[in-house]
C-alpha atoms as a printed R data frame, in Angstrom:
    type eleno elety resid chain resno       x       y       z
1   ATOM     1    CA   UNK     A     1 101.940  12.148 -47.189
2   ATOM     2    CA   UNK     A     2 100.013  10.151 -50.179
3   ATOM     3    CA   UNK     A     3 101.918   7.949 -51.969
4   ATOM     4    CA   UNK     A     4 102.876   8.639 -55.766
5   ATOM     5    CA   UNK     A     5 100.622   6.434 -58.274
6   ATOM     6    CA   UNK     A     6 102.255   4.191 -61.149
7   ATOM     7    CA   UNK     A     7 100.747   6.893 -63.703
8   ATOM     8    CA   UNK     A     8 102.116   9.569 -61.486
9   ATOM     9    CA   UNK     A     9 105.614   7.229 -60.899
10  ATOM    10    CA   UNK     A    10 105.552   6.812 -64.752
11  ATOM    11    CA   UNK     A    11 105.429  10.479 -65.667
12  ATOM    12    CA   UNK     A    12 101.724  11.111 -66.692
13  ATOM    13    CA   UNK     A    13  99.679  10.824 -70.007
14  ATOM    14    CA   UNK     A    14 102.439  11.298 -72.414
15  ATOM    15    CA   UNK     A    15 104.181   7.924 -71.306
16  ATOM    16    CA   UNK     A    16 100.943   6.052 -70.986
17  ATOM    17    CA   UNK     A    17 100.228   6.748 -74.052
18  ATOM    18    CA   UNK     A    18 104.180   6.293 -75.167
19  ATOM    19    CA   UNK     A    19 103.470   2.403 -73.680
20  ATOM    20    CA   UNK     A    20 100.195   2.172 -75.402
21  ATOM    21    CA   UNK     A    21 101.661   2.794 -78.797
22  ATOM    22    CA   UNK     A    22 104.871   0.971 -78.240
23  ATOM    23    CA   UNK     A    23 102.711  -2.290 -76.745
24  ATOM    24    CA   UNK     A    24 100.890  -1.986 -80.267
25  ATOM    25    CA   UNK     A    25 103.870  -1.287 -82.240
26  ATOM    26    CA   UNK     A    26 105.591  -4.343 -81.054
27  ATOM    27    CA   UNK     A    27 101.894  -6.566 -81.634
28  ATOM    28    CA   UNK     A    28 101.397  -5.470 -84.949
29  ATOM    29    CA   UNK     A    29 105.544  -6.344 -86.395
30  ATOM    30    CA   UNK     A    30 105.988  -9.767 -84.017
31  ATOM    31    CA   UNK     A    31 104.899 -12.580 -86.018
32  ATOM    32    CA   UNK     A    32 105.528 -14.226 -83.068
33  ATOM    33    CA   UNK     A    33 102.128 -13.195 -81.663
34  ATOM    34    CA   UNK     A    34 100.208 -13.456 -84.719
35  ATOM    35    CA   UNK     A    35  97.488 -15.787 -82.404
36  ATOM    36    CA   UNK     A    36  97.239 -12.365 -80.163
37  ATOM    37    CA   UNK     A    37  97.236 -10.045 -83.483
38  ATOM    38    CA   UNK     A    38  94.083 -12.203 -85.188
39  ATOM    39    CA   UNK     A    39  91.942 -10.596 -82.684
40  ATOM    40    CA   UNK     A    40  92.146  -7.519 -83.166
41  ATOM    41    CA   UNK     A    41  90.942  -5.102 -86.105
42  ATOM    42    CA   UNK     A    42  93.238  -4.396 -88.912
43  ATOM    43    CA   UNK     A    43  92.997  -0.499 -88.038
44  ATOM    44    CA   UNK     A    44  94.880  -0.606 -84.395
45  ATOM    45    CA   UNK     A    45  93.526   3.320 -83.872
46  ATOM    46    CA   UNK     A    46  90.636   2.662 -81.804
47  ATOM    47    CA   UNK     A    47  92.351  -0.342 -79.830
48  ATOM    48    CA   UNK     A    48  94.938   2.137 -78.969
49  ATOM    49    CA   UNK     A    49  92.933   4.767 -77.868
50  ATOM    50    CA   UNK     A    50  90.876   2.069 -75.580
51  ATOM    51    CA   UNK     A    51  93.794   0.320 -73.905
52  ATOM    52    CA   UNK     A    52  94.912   3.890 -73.523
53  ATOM    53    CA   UNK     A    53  92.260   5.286 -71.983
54  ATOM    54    CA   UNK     A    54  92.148   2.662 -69.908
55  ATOM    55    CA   UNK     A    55  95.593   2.485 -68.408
56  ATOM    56    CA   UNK     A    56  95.391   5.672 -67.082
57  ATOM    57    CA   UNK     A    57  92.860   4.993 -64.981
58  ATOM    58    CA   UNK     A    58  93.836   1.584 -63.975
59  ATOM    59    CA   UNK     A    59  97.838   2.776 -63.274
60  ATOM    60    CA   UNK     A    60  95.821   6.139 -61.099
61  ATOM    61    CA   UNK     A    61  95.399   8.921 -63.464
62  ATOM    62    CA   UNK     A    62  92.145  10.002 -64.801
63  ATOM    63    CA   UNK     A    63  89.778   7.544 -65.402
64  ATOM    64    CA   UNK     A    64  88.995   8.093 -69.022
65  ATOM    65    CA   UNK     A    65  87.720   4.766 -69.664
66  ATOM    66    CA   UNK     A    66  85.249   5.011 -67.331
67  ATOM    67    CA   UNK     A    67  83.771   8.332 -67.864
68  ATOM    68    CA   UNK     A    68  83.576   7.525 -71.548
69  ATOM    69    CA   UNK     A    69  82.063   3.568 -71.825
70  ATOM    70    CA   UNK     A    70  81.611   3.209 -67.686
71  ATOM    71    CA   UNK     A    71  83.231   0.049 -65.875
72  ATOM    72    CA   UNK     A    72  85.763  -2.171 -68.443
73  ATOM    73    CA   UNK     A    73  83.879  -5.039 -67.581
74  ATOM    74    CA   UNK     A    74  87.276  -6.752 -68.769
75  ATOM    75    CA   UNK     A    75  85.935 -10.259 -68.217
76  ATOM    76    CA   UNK     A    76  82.935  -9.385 -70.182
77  ATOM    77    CA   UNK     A    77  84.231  -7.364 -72.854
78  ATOM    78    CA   UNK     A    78  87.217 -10.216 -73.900
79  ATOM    79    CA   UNK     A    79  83.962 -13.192 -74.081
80  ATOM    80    CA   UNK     A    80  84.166 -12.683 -78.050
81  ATOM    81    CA   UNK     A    81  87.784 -13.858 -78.207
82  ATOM    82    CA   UNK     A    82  89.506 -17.264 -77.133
83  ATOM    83    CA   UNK     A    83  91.482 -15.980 -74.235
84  ATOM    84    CA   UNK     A    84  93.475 -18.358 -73.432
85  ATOM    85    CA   UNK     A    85  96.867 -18.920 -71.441
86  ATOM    86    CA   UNK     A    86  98.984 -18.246 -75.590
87  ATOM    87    CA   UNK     A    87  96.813 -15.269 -76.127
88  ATOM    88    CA   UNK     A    88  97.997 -14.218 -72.533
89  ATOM    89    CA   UNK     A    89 101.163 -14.992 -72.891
90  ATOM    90    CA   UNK     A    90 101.385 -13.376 -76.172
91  ATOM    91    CA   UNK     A    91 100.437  -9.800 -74.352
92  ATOM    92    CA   UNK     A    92 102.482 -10.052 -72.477
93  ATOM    93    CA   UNK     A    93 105.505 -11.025 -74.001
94  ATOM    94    CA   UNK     A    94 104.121  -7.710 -76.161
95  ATOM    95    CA   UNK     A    95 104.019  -5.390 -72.600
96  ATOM    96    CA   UNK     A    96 106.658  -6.902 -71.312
97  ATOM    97    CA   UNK     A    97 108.518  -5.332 -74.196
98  ATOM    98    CA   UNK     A    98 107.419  -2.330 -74.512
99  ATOM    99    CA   UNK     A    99 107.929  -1.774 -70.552
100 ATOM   100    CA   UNK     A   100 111.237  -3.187 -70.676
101 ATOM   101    CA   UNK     A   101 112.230  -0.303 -73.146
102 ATOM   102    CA   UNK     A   102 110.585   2.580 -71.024
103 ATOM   103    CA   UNK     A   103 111.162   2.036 -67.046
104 ATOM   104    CA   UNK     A   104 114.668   1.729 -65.938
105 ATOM   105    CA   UNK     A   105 113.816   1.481 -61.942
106 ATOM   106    CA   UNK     A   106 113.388  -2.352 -61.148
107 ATOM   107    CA   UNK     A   107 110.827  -2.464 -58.756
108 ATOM   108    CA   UNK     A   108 108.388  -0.345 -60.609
109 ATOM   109    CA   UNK     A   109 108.913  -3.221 -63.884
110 ATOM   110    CA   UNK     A   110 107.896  -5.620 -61.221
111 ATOM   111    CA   UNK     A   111 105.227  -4.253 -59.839
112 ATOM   112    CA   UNK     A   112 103.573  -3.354 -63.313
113 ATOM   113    CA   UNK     A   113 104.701  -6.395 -65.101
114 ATOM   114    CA   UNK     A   114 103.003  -8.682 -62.047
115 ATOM   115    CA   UNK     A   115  99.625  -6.316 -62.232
116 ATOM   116    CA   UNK     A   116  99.826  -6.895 -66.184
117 ATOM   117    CA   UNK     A   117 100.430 -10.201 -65.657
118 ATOM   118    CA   UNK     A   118  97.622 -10.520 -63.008
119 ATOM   119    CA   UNK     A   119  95.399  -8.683 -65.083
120 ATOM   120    CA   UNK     A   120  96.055 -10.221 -68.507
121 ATOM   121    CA   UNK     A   121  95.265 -13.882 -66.772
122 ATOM   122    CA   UNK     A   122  91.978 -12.677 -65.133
123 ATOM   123    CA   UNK     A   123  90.532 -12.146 -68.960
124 ATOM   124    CA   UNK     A   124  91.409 -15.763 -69.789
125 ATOM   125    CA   UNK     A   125  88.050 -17.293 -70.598
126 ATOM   126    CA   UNK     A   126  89.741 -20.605 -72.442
């Protein structure tokens, strides 16, 4: 028997993208990540449908992100912006959030919130 994925686990598209807009919701009103804010456009519609698209393939849906702009190259891709441990911690105080509010089961919060966590510190380039 295959174990269930963390999109699967999360309940599909509809809550990725839920935690996409909610993640962006809480960035663009917390003045308390304004460092984390500064990078990004001042239209959030494309950065939404990027993180997104990528989520669902990283958490084990379909891999949007990839069939549309091929590997994230995350590293790569965040070299424009100072990434450094604020701007990280300012995510993720911003997905921590947002996660907070949707999962209720404890040990899937961990598990994302670690991989976030994990993730969001690989981009650090500062």
């Amino acid at each position: 028997m295959q174990s269930m994925t963390p999109y699967q686990l999360l309940g599909g598209a509809g809550v990725v993208r839920w935690l996409t807009d909610r993640f962006y919701d809480i960035m663009d009103a917390d003045p308390s990540v304004a460092t984390l804010r500064a990078m990004h456009p001042v239209d959030l519609t494309t950065s939404r449908e990027k993180l997104y698209m990528f989520l669902s393939g990283w958490l084990g849906g379909p891999p949007l992100y990839m069939e549309t702009f091929g590997h994230p190259r995350l590293r790569a891709r965040h070299l424009p912006f100072a990434v450094d441990e604020e701007a990280r911690d300012q995510w993720m105080l911003c997905m921590r959030q947002a996660v907070g509010e949707l999962i209720c089961e404890d040990s899937l919060k961990q598990q994302l919130l670690e991989a976030f966590f994990n993730t969001a510190d690989f981009i650090r380039n500062r």
